[in-house]
C-alpha positions as CSV (number, residue, x, y, z in Angstrom):
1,X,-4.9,21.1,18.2
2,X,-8.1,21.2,15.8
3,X,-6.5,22.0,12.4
4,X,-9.6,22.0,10.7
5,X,-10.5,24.6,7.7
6,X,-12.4,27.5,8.8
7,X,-14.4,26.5,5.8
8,X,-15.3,23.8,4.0
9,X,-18.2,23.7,0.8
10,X,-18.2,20.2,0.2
11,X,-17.2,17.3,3.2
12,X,-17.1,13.9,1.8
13,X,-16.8,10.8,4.2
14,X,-14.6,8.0,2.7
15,X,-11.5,7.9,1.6
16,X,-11.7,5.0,-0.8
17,X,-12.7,5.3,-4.8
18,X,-15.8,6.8,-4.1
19,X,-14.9,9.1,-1.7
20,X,-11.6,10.8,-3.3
21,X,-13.2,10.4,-6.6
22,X,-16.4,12.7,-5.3
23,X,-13.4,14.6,-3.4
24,X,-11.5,15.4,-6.5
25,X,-14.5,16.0,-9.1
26,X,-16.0,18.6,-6.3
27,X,-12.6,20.3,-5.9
28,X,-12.5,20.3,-10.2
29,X,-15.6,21.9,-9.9
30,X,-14.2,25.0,-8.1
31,X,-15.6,24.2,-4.1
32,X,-13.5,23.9,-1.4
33,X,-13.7,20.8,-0.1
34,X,-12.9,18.3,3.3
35,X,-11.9,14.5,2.9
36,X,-12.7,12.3,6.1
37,X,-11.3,9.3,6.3
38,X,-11.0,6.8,9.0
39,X,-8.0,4.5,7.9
40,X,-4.4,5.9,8.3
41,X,-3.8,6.1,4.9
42,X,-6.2,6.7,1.6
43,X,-7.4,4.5,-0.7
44,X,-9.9,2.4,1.8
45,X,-10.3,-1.7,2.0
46,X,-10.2,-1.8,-2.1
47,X,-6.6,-0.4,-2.3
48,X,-5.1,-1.4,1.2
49,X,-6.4,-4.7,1.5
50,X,-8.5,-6.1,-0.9
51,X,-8.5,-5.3,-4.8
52,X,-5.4,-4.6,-5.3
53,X,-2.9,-6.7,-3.4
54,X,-5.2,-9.5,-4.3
55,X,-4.4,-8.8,-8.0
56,X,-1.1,-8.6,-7.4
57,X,-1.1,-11.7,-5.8
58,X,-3.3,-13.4,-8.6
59,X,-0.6,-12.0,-11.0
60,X,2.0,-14.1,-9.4
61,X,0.0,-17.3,-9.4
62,X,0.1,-16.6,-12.9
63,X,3.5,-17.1,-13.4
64,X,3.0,-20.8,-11.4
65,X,0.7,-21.3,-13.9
66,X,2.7,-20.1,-16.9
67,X,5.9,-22.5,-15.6
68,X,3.4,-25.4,-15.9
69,X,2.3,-24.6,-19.3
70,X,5.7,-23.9,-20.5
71,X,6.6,-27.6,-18.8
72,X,4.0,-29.7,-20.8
73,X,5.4,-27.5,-24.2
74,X,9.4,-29.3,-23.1
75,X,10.3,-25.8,-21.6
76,X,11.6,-26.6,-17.7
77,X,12.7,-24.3,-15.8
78,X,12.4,-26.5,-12.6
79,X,10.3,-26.6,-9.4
80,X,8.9,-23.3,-8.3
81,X,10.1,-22.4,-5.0
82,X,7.8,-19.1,-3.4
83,X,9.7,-16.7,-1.1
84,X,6.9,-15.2,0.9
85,X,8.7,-12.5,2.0
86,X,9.8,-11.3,-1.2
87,X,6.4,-12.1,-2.3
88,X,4.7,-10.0,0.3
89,X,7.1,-7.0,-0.1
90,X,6.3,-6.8,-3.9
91,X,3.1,-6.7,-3.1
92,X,3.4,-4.1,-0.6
93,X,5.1,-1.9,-3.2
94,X,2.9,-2.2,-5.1
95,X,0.5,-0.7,-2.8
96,X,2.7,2.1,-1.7
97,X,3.2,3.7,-5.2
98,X,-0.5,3.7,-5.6
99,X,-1.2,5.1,-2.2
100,X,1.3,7.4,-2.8
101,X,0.4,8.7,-6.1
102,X,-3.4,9.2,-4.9
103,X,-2.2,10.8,-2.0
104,X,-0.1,13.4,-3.4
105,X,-2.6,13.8,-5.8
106,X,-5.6,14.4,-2.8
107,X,-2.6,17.0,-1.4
108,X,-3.5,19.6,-4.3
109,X,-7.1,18.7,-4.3
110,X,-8.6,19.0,-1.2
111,X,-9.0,21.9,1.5
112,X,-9.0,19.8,4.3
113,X,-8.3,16.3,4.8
114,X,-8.7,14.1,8.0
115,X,-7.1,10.5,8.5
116,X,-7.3,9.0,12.0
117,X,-7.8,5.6,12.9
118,X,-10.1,4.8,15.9
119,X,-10.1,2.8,18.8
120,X,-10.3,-1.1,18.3
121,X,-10.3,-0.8,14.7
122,X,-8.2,-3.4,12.6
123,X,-4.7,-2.4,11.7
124,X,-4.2,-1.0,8.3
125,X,-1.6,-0.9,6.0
126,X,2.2,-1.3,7.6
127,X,0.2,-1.6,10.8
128,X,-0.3,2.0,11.9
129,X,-2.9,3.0,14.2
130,X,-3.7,6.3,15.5
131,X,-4.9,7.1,19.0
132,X,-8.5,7.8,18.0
133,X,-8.5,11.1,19.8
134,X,-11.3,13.7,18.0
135,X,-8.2,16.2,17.2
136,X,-6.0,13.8,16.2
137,X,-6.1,13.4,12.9
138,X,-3.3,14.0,10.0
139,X,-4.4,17.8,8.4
140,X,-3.2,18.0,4.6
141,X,-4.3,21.0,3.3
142,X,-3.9,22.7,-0.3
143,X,-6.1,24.7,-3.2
144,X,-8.7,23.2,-5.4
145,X,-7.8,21.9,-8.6
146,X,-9.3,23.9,-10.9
């Protein structure tokens, strides 16, 4: 099944911050426009798996560091003990409700918009990966904000 629009004025290739913010200003701009992406999910390696859960977890090394400090000032609040999994599940959440938010926001933006994840490619987020399959893709479509 090729649910491709019949027609498509701008096609932008990347679905990270370059790519849905050329996506979104086109679509602002009145033309009708196609997002490809080839992770599952938007936001490409900056939101998935690099920026932004790296902040997050640089945020939470903070706090390590802020116990210390508040140690040497007579303020103990005892040895830090890390629960990965709650650690990594923040962090995921974190993720999700930005992923989310961009992607409902791309929903209303975009004519077309194409997410597949090909063969022998690297897991993405939550570990999806598609078949590959040229007319496999995930289809959103909607109007152009205007």
């Amino acid at each position: 099944m090729n649910d491709w629009p019949s027609r498509t004025e701008v096609l932008v290739i990347g679905g990270g911050p370059g790519g849905y913010a050329a996506a979104f200003r086109a679509a602002d701009l009145g033309h009708q426009v196609t997002l490809v992406s080839d992770e599952v999910r938007l936001g490409g390696v900056c939101l998935l798996r690099g920026c932004i859960p790296s902040k997050a977890l640089l945020d939470a090394a903070e706090l390590l560091r802020l116990g210390d400090r508040a140690r040497r000032r007579g303020i103990d609040l005892g040895e830090p003990r890390v629960d990965l999994e709650r650690l990594r599940s923040w962090k995921n959440e974190i993720v999700e409700q930005l992923v989310g938010g961009l992607e409902g926001i791309t929903h209303g933006a975009v004519v077309g918009l194409s997410q597949r994840k090909r063969q022998g490619q690297r897991q993405g987020q939550g570990g999806q990966q598609g078949a590959g399959a040229p007319d496999e893709g995930k289809m959103a479509h909607g109007e152009g904000l205007r």
